[in-house]
C-alpha positions in Angstrom: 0.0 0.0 0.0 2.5 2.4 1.2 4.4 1.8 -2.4 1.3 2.6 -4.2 1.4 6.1 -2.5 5.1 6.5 -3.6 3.8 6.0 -7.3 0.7 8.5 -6.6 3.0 11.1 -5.8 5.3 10.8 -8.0 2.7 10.4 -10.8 1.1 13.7 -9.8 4.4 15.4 -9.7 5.5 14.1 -13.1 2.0 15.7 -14.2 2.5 18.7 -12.5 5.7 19.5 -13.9 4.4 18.1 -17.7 1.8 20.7 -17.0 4.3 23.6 -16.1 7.0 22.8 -19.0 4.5 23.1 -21.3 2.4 25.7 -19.6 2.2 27.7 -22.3 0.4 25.6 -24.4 -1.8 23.8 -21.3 -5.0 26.5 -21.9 -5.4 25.7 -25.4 -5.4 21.9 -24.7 -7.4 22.1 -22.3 -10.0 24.4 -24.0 -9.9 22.1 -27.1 -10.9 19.4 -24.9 -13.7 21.0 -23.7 -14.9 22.5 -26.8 -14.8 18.8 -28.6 -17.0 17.8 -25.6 -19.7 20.0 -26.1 -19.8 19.8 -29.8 -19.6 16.0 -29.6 -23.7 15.6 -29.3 -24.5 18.1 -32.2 -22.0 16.4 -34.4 -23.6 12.9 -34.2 -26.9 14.3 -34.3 -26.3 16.1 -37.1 -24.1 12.7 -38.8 -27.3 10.8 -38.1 -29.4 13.5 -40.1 -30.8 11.8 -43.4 -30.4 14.4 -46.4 -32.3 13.1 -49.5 -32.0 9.4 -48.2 -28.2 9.9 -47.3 -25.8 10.5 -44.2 -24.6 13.8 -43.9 -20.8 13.3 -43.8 -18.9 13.6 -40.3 -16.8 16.7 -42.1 -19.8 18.7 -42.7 -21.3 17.8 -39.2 -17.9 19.2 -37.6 -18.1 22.5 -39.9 -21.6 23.1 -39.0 -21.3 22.6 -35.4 -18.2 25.1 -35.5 -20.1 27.9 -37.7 -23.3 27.2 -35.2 -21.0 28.0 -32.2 -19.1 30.8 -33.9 -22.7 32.3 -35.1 -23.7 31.8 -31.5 -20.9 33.3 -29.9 -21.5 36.2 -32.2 -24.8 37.1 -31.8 -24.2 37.4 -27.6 -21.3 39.6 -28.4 -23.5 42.0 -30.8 -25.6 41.4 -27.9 -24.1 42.8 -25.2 -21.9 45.1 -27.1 -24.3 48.3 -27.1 -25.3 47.4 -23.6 -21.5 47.2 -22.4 -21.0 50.4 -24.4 -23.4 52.6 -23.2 -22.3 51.9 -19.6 -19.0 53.2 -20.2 
């Protein structure tokens, strides 16, 4: 037991300092991982969309969840914008 504990530390410590080498790449990783995890679901729903009796292909699925997030994104930016602006 107590040997498992050695390897628990020193497997967190090897992560830690993985995560501090490359540290200046650790935010994008890390909000890449989350940005596949929320477009996962509307990809395969949109892969299992039937178009004239056919799949829609897994490339067009990924393009059209991006554009739908970007489009979202955009829209609570021109949102906000005048309000933000007329505060200051």
């Amino acid at each position: 037991m107590q040997r498992f504990f050695i390897y628990l530390i020193l497997f967190i410590a090897g992560f830690l300092l993985f995560g501090w080498y490359f540290s200046n790449i650790t935010l994008y990783l890390i909000l890449s991982l989350i940005l596949a995890a929320l477009l996962r679901p509307l990809t395969n729903r949109l892969n299992d969309f039937h178009v004239l009796g056919q799949h829609i292909p897994r490339w067009t699925a990924i393009m059209v969840s991006y554009i739908a997030i970007i489009l979202f994104l955009v829209s609570i930016g021109l949102l906000f914008f005048p309000l933000i602006n007329n505060q200051i």
